[in-house]
N, C-alpha and C positions, 0 to 999 in steps of 0.2 A: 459139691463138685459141679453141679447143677448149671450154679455161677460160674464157678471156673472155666466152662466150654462154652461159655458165652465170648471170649478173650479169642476164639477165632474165628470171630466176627469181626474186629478189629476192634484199639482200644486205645489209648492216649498215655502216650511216654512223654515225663516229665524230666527233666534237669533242673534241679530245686537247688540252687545256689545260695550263697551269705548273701549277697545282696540284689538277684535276679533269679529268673526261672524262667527257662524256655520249654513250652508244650506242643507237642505235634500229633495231629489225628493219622494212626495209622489202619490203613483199611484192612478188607480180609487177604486182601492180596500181599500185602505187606507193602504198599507205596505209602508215601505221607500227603495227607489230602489236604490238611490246613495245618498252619504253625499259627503261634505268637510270641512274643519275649515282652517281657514288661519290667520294672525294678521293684515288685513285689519277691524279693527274696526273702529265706529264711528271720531273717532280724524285722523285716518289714510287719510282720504276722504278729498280733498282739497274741498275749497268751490263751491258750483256747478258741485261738481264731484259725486253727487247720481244717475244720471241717467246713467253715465258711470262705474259705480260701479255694479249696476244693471242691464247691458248689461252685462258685466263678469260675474254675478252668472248663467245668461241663457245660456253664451257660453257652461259655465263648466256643467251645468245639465238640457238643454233644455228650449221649448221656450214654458214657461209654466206662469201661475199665480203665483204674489209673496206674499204670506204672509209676513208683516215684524213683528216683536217684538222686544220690548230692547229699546235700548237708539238711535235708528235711530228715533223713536216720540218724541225724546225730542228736546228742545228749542233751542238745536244746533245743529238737526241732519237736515234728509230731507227735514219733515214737520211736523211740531208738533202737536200731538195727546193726546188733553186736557185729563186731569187725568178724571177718573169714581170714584164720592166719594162712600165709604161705606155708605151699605151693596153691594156689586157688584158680579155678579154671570159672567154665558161663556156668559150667552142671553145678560147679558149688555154689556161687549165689545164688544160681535159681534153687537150691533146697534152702537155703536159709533165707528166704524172703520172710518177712515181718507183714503180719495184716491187720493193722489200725481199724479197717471193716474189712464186710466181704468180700467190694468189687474193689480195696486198693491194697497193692501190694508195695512195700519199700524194700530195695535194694539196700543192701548190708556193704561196706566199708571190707577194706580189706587190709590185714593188720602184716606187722615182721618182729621180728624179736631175735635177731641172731649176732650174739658177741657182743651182749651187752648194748647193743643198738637197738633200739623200739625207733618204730614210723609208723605212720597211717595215712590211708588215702581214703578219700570218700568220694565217689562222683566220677573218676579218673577209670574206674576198673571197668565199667561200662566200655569207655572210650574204647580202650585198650584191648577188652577181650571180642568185644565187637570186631576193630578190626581184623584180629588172630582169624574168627571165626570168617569174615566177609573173604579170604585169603589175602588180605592185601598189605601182610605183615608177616615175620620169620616166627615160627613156632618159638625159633630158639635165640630169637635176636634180640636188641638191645631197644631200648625206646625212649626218646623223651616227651614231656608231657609237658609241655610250657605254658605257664599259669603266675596268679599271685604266688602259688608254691610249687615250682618248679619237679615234675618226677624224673628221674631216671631209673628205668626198669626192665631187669632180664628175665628172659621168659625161657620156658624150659617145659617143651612136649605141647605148646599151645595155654602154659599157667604161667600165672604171676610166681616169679620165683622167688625177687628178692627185689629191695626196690631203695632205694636213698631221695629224702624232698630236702632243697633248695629255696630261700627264703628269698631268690632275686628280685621277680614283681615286687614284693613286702618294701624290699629295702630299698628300691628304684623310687617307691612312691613315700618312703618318710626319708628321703635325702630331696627332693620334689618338695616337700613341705616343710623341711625343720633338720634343716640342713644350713649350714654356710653357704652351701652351696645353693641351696634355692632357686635364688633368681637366674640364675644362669639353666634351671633344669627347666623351666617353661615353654618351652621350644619344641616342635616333632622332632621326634625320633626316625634318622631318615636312614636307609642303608644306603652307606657312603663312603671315602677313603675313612672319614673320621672316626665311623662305625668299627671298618675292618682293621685299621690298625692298630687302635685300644684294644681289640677281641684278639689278633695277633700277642702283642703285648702281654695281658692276661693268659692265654694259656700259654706263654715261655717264660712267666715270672709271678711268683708269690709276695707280690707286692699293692696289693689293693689299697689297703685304708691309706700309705701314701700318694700311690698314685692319682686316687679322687681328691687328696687335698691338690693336687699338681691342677687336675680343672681349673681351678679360680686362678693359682698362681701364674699358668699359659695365655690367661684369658689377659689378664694383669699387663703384663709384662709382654704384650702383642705379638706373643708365640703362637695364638689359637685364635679364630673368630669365636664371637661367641654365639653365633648362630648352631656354631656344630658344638658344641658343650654336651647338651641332652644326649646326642648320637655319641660322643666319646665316654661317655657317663655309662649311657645301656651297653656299649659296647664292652668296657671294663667288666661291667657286672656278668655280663652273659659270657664271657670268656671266660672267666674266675668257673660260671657254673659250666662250662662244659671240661673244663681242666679238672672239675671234680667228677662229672659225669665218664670221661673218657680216662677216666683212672684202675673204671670197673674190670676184671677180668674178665675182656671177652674182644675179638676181632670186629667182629658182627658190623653189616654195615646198620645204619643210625636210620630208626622210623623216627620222625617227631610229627606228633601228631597235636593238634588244636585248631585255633583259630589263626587264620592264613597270615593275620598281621604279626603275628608271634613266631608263625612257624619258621617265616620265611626268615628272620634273624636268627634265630638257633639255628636255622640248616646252613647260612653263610658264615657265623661262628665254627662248625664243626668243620665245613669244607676247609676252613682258615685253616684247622691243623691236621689237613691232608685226610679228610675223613670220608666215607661216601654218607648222603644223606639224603635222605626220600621225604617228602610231607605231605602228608595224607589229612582230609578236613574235618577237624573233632565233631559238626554237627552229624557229618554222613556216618560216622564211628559208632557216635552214639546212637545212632536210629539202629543200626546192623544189631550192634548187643542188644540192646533191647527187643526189636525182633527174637533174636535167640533166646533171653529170657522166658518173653512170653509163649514161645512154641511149649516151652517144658513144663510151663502151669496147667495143673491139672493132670500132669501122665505118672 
């Protein structure tokens, strides 16, 4: 325990990702005094190289407590830190933390299992309960979490209720690579007509795998520039997922919460079909949960 109240002194919250990991020194106050990001992610770490991966992060911003999150609890990372099933709020992670040693704690994954549906999140429940907690989300509202695997998740009394993942980033990026479509996806992604009327499109029709073969054919046949290709492309995709995200039982207006260049495309997909939609920014998310975390260690 001794240890454990040393953690309000301040200590170092990580987001250990597959292929990055961002750390931030947070003081006794609870401000964040240094950051860094590098693409030392979870796959980067040879095996039995967590505890020397974890010396670098104290080289670079002191010799403090480490929170971990992210795919470092998963089944290939340090030490794996069992899912928390729904309904899961901050109180439940923080009792099911996982401790590799004394001064580090890993956040546990948050699991669902309802109607023959299994999902999991890892990394994302930080974000998400962080912001419940900072007040800057509906106890009881709807959220998405745009990513390689896309969340939408209902929250109920300030917990994770129930939650469905979308495989858009995944599939943006092997139609980008090994695709027909290919050459034509090289190009930014811009929010543009070409953007909003694919994202239109998509959520008033169940028509995807042909309408991405229509890209090259438009491109072809001098119906499309091909500079907007990539933007009609993310656009189809990110509409497909909010026509499945806005399927969910619930009015609620739409948090999307991440990284600002993600967010701000789901929130004009979702406006597309007359939705309200707020974006909030997944680093400040995850600093808030993590704050909450660490208050509970040790009481």
């Amino acid at each position: 325990m001794a240890e454990h109240a040393r953690w309000t002194d301040g200590f170092i919250a990580v987001d250990w990702g597959t292929t990055n990991r961002r750390a931030y020194r947070i003081g006794a106050k609870g401000e964040c005094e240094a950051e860094f990001e590098d693409d030392k992610g979870m796959l980067a770490v040879p095996g039995g190289g967590f505890p020397a991966a974890v010396a670098e992060i104290r080289e670079r911003l002191g010799d403090h407590p480490l929170l971990l999150a992210g795919m470092v609890g998963s089944n290939r990372g340090w030490k794996e830190a069992p899912y928390v099933p729904v309904p899961a709020g901050i109180d439940d992670l923080a009792k099911a933390l996982v401790w590799p040693g004394e001064r580090e704690a890993i956040v546990p994954g948050v699991s669902t299992l309802k109607n023959d549906r299994a999902d999991v999140m890892r990394g994302e429940e930080v974000q998400l309960l962080g912001a419940v907690c900072a007040g800057k989300c509906d106890e009881d509202g709807l959220v998405c979490h745009p990513g390689t695997h896309n969340k939408w998740v209902t929250l109920r009394e300030g917990k994770i209720s129930d939650f469905r993942t979308v495989m858009t980033g995944e599939l943006f990026s092997l139609l980008k690579d090994h695709s027909i479509l290919a050459d034509l996806l090289q190009g930014p992604v811009d929010l543009n007509d070409a953007f909003c009327t694919a994202a239109r499109f998509a959520i008033a029709n169940e028509a995807l795998p042909a309408e991405l073969f229509s890209i090259r054919a438009r491109v072809l046949l001098g119906q499309a520039k091909k500079e907007d290709a990539a933007s009609y492309a993310s656009g189809l995709l990110i509409g497909t997922d909010v026509r499945i995200g806005l399927s969910l039982p619930t009015s609620a207006q739409v948090t999307v919460i991440g990284r600002p260049e993600l967010t701000r495309l789901y929130a004009e997909a979702i406006r597309q079909a007359n939705r309200l939609a707020v974006e909030l920014d997944g680093e400040q998310c995850f600093l808030a949960g993590a704050r909450e975390i660490a208050k509970r260690i040790g009481k």
